[in-house]
C-alpha positions in Angstrom: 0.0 0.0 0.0 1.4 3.2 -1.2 2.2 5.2 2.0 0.2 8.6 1.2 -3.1 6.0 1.3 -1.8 4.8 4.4 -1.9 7.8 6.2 -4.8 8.9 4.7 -7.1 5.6 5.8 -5.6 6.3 9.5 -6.1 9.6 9.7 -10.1 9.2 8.4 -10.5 6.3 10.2 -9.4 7.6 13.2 -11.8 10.4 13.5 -13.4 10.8 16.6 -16.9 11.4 15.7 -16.3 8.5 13.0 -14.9 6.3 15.8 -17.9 7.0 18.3 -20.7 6.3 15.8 -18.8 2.9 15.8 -18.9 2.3 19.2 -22.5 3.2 19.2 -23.7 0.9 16.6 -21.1 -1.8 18.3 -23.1 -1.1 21.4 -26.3 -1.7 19.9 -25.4 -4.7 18.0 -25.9 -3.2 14.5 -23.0 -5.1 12.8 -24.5 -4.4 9.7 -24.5 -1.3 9.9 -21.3 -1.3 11.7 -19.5 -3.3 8.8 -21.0 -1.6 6.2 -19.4 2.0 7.5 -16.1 0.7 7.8 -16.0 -1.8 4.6 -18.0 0.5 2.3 -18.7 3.7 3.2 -15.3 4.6 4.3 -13.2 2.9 2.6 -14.8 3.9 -0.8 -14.6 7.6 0.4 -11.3 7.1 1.2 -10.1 5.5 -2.0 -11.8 8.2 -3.8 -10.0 10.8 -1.9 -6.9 9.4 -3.0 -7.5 8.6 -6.4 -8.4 12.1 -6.9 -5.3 13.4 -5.3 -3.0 11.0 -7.9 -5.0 12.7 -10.8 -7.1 9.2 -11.5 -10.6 9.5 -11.8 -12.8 9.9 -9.1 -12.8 5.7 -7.3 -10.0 4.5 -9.8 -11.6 0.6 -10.2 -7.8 -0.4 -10.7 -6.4 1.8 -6.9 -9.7 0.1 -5.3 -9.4 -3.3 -6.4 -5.8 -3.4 -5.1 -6.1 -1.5 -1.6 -9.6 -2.0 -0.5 -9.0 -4.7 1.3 -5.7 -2.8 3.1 -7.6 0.5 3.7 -10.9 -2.2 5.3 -8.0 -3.8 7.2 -6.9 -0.1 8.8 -10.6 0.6 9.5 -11.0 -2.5 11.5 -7.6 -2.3 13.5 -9.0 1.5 14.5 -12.2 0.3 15.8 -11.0 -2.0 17.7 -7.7 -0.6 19.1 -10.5 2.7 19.8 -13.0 0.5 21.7 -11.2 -2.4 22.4 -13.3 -4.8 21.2 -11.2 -8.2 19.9 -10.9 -8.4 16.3 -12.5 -12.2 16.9 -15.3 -10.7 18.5 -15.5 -8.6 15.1 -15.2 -11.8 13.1 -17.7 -13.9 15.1 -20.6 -11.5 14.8 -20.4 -10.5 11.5 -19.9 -14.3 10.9 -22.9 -14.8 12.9 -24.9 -12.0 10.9 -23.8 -13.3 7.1 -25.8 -16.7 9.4 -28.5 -14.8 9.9 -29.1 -13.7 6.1 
């Protein structure tokens, strides 16, 4: 991962308000939700944000397909470092939701 994307997916996922509307929805059991903020929401803003700033159109589909899964990665390791909340507590209830479907 190029290091300007690096820095940009810490610094946005690392945003306080960001990080507390994580909590919340972490408190309330909206994984969904909760997933779907960090794996698509953000990470597609961020991605865009940086293919912008390289002079790629807006989303580049090649920059996405290669980092999303780094910059999701980032996203996760913030929430839980933030709320400390065990990555395989993360993993068992989104497992638990894709279950539920």
């Amino acid at each position: 991962m190029d290091t300007r994307l690096k820095e940009l997916a810490e610094s946005r996922y690392s945003q306080v308000e960001f990080l507390k509307t994580l909590f919340e929805l972490a408190l309330e059991k909206q994984w969904f939700d909760l997933e779907h903020m960090i794996q698509h929401d953000m990470a597609k803003a961020i991605i865009a944000d940086y293919s912008y700033e390289k002079g790629l159109d807006y989303l580049n589909t090649q920059v996405y397909y290669e980092n999303w899964e780094s910059v999701i990665e980032i996203g996760w390791h913030k929430f839980c470092s933030h709320t400390g909340i065990k990555m395989d507590k993360v993993k068992t209830e989104l497992k638990q939701l894709r279950e539920n479907i």
